[in-house]
N, C-alpha and C positions, 0 to 999 in steps of 0.2 A: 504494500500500500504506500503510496506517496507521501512521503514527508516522518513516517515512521522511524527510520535511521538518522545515520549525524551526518548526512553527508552535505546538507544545506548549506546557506548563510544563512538561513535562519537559525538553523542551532548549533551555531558556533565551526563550521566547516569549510567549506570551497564558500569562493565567491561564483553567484549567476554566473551562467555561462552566457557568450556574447549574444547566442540563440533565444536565451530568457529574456533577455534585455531587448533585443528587437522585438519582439514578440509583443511586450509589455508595451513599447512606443507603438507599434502598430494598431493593439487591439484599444487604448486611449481613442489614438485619432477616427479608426472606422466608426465604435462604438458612441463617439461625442454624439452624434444625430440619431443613430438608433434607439439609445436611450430614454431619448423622448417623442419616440415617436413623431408622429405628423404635428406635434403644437402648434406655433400659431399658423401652418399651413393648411390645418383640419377647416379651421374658422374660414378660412378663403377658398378652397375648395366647397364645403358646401353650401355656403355662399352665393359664390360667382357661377359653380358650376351648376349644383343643383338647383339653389334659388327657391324662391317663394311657389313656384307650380306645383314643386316638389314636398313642399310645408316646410321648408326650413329659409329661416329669416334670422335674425340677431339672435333674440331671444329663445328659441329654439337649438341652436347651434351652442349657445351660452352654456344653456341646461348642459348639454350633452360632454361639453368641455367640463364644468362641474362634478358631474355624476365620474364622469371617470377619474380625474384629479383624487375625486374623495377615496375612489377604490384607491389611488397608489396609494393615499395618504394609509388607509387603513393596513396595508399589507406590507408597511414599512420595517414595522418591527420584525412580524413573522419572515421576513426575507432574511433580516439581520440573524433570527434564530436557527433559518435552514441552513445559512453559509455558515455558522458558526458551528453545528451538527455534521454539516455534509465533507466526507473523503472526495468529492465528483464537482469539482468547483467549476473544472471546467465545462462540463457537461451542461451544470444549470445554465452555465454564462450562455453555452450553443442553443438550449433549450430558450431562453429566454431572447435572443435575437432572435430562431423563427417564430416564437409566439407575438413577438413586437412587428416584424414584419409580413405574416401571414393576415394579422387582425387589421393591420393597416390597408394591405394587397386587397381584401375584399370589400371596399369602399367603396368602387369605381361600379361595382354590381350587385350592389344595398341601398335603397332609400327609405328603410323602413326606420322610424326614430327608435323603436327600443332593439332592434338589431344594430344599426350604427352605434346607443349607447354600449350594447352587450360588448360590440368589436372593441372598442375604446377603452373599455372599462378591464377587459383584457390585456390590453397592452399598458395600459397603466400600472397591471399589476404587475406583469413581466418587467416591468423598466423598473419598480422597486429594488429588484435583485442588481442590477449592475454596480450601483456607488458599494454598498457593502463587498459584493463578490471583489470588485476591482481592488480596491484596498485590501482585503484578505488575501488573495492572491499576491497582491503588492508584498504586502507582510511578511508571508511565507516562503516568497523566493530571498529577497535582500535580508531578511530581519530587522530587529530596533535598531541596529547600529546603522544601517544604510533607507531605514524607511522615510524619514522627514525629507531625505535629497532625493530617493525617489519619486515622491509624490509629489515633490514639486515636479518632476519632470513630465508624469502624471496629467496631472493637470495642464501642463505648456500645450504635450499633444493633444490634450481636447479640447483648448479652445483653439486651437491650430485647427479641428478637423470642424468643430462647429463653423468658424470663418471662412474655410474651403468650401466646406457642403451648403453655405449661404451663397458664396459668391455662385458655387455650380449652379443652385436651382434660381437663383435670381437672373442667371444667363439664359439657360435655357428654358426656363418658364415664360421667359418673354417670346420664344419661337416658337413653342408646341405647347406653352398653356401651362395651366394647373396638373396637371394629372402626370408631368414629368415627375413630380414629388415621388410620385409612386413607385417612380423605376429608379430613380436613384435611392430610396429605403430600400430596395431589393439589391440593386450594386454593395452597397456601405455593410448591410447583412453579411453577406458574401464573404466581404473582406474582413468583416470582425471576427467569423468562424474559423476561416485561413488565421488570421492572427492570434487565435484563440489556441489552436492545433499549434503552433510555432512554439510556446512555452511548453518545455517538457513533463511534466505531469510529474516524472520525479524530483523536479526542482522545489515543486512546494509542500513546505514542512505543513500540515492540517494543522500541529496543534500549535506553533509559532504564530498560523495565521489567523487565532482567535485568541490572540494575543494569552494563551496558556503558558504557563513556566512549570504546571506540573510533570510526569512522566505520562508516556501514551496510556500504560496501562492503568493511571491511577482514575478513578470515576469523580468526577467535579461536577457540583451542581449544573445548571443551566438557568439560571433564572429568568421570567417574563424581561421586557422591556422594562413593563414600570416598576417591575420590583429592582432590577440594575441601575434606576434612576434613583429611586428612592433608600437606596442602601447606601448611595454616594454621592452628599452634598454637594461638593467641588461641579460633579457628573449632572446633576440637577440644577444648577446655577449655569451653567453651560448648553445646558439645554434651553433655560428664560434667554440666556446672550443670544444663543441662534435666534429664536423665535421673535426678539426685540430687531435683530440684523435683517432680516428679511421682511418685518414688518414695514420698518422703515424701507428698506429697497426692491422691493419686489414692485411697488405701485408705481415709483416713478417713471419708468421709462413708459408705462401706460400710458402713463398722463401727458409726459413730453408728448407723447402719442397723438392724443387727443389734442393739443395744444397747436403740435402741427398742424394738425387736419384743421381745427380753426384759421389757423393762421395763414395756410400755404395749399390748403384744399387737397382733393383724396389722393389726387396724382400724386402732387410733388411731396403728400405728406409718406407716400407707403416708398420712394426711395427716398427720402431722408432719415426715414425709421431703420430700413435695411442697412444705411450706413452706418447706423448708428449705431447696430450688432454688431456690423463686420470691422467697424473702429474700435469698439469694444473687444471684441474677443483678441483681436489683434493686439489691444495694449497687457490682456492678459498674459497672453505669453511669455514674455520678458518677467513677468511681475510674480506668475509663478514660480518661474525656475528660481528669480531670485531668494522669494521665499523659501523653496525646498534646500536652497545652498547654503543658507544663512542661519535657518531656524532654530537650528544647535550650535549657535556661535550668540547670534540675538539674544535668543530667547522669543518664546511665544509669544507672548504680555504684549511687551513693547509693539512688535509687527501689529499682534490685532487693535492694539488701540490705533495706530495709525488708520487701519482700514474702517474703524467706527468714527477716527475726526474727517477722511475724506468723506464720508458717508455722509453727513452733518453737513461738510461743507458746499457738497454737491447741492444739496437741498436748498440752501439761502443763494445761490449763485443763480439758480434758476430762476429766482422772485428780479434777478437784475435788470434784464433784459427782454424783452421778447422778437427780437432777430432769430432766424430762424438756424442760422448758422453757427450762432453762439449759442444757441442753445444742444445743436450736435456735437460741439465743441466741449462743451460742458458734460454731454453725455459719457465723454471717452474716458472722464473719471470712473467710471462705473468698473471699468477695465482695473484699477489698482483695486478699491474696496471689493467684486469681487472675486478678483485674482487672488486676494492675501486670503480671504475665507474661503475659497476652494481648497487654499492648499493647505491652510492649518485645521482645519475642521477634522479630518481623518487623523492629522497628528496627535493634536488635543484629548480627540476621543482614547485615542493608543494611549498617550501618556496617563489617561485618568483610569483607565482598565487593565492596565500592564499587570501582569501576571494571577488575572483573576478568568481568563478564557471567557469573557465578556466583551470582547471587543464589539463582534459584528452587530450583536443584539442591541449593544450600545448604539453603534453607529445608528439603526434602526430606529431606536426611541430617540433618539435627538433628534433624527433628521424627522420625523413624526413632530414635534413642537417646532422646529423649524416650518415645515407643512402648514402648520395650523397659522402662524405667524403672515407666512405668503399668500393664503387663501382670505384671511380677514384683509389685507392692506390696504386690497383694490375696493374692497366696499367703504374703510374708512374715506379714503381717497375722495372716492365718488364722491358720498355723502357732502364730503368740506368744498368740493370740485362746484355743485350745485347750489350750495350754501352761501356761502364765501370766497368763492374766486380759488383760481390757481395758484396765484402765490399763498393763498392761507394755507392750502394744502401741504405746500410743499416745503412750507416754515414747519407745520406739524410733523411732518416725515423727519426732516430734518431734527427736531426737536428731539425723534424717540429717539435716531440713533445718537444724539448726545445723551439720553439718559442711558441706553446700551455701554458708551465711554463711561459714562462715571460708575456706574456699576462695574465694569469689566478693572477699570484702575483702584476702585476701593474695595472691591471682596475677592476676586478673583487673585488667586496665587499666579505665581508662576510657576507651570505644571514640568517644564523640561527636567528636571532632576526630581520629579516624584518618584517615589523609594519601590524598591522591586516588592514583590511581595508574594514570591513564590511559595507555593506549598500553604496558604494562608486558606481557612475556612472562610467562605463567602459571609460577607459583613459588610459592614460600613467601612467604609474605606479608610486607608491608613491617613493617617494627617499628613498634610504637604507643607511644606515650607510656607513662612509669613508671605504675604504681599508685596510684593517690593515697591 
């Protein structure tokens, strides 16, 4: 069985082989857009294509975006449980790209609304599995000593491949339409399974990659999501940070969104918006790597409060102006805050579950409160959008994630030298170091 023996770098053995290593940058980049499915090109496809003949209009298409959201939301944890249980990592990862690409491929010949929610709500759930798997994975080839640099690197390839797989369908969507979406989900599939097969299967250590320090044969709890939150303060406070991080930033670029479309009308607003992903994911790049190079030299703390004062500051920059340009301009911030929290979010989680075999499950219920965080934002948003104008909105965004900063600088430790704690009966977690 994989990962069984000492031959890893996860347990202290060989470093990856150079074949693990491509493997891992590969299955990053294909995987960036398979992940999430058709998102916001669900909404434009049955939209433009199917349209109102068909029954589906804003509101209708809304729901159906909702309805599946809430499936991932719900299968966040149980994904985190299965990767942290499963020998066959890579198999769910294969299992879980045709499930995301099959439910999406039968779009073009469904317009029934609770068949398109069923298709959707499927690959919501399938796309749950990837952040955990991928980190697990990550975990169990390199180990703690080499995981913070990989995951920055991690991360670089996915928003490298989300940026590529925009610019593709934004190319050729304009020749053959909407429904190219569908054959380049089938291409990127393809290639994420090829890069999937690339990583050797005995390169990853199982019990490394749920962050266990016990022996294989020893039996270790497995606790729920919320009972792994709530056994570990530190891991519970980290979970309100995600959730306050996404609250705040989940809604803006809607709103930029919207604000366009006011300003600049539908044409020039949906490529101004597109540039605005492809400028973004673009500044991610850079922003991760340096994160995953730095973060055991930094320290956690510092990085993340940087990504919660640009957060903050993104939000009042946008009440400056309303140029349309300066407000894309302004968007490309989005690119540093969340670059740093892609790459530290799997770390964080690692450092706070280290040696308790809680990693994935972790990763699950955090990303679960994060979830919940990004699904509220867009209705506050609105709400203040309709009420009060755009800038009130966007001073309030702005606002949580400065109370995100001062939370994260006055309670939160810094977790990079939190204490091993192998062999330890599952509990409340060991105390970390003061706050710096």
């Amino acid at each position: 069985m994989a990962g069984m023996g000492g031959t890893t770098a996860g347990s202290g053995g060989r470093a990856p082989s150079r074949r693990a290593r491509r493997g891992l940058d590969a299955l990053n980049f294909f995987l960036a857009d398979v992940r999430d499915g058709l998102g916001p090109y669900l909404a434009i496809y049955l939209i433009a294509v199917r349209g109102p003949d068909q029954g589906w209009n804003e509101a209708t298409t809304g729901l159906v975006m909702t309805i599946a959201g809430i499936a991932g939301l719900i299968a966040q944890t149980p994904a985190g449980a299965l990767i942290d249980r499963s020998s066959h990592k890579p198999a769910i990862v294969i299992a879980g790209a045709v499930a995301v690409t099959l439910s999406c491929l039968t779009l073009p010949f469904v317009s029934n609304f609770y068949v398109v929610a069923a298709t959707q709500s499927i690959a919501g759930i399938a796309g749950a599995i990837f952040p955990p798997a991928l980190a697990a994975i990550t975990l169990g080839v390199v180990g703690p000593k080499l995981f913070a640099k990989r995951i920055g690197r991690n991360e670089a390839f996915n928003h490298g491949g989300n940026a590529a797989s925009a610019a593709i369908a934004g190319a050729t969507a304009y020749f053959f339409g909407p429904i190219v979406v569908f054959w380049l989900m089938a291409v990127l599939a393809a290639c994420s399974i090829g890069a999937m097969l690339l990583v050797p299967a005995e390169e990853i250590d199982d019990q490394v990659a749920r962050g266990l320090d016990c022996d294989a044969d020893e039996q270790c709890e497995q606790p729920s999501g919320l009972k792994a939150l709530l056994q570990n303060k530190y891991l519970l406070l980290f979970a309100v940070l995600a959730a306050l991080f996404h609250l705040s930033n989940a809604a803006m670029l809607t709103s930029v969104g919207q604000l366009l479309t006011k300003l600049s009308g539908k044409e020039n607003a949906t490529s101004l918006v597109a540039i605005c992903i492809v400028a973004a994911q673009c500044v991610m790049v850079p922003v991760a790597m340096v994160v995953g190079a730095r973060a055991d030299h930094w320290g956690r703390k510092p990085i993340f409060l940087v990504a919660f004062a640009v957060l903050a500051i993104r939000g009042v920059l946008y009440t400056l102006s309303d140029s349309p340009y300066y407000l894309v301009a302004v968007q490309c911030l989005d690119g540093i805050g969340a670059g740093i929290y892609g790459a530290l979010f799997p770390i964080v989680v690692a450092d706070l579950t280290r040696g308790t075999g809680r990693f994935n499950v972790s990763q699950g219920a955090v990303a679960t409160a994060q979830g919940v965080g990004a699904s509220v934002s867009a209705s506050i948003a609105g709400l203040i959008i309709v009420s009060a104008g755009y800038s009130a909105a966007f001073l309030t965004l702005a606002g949580i994630a400065a109370l995100g900063f001062a939370l994260y600088l006055f309670a939160m430790p810094e977790t990079r030298d939190a204490p091993e704690r192998a062999g330890s009966e599952p509990g409340p977690a060991a105390p970390l170091p003061a706050a710096a």
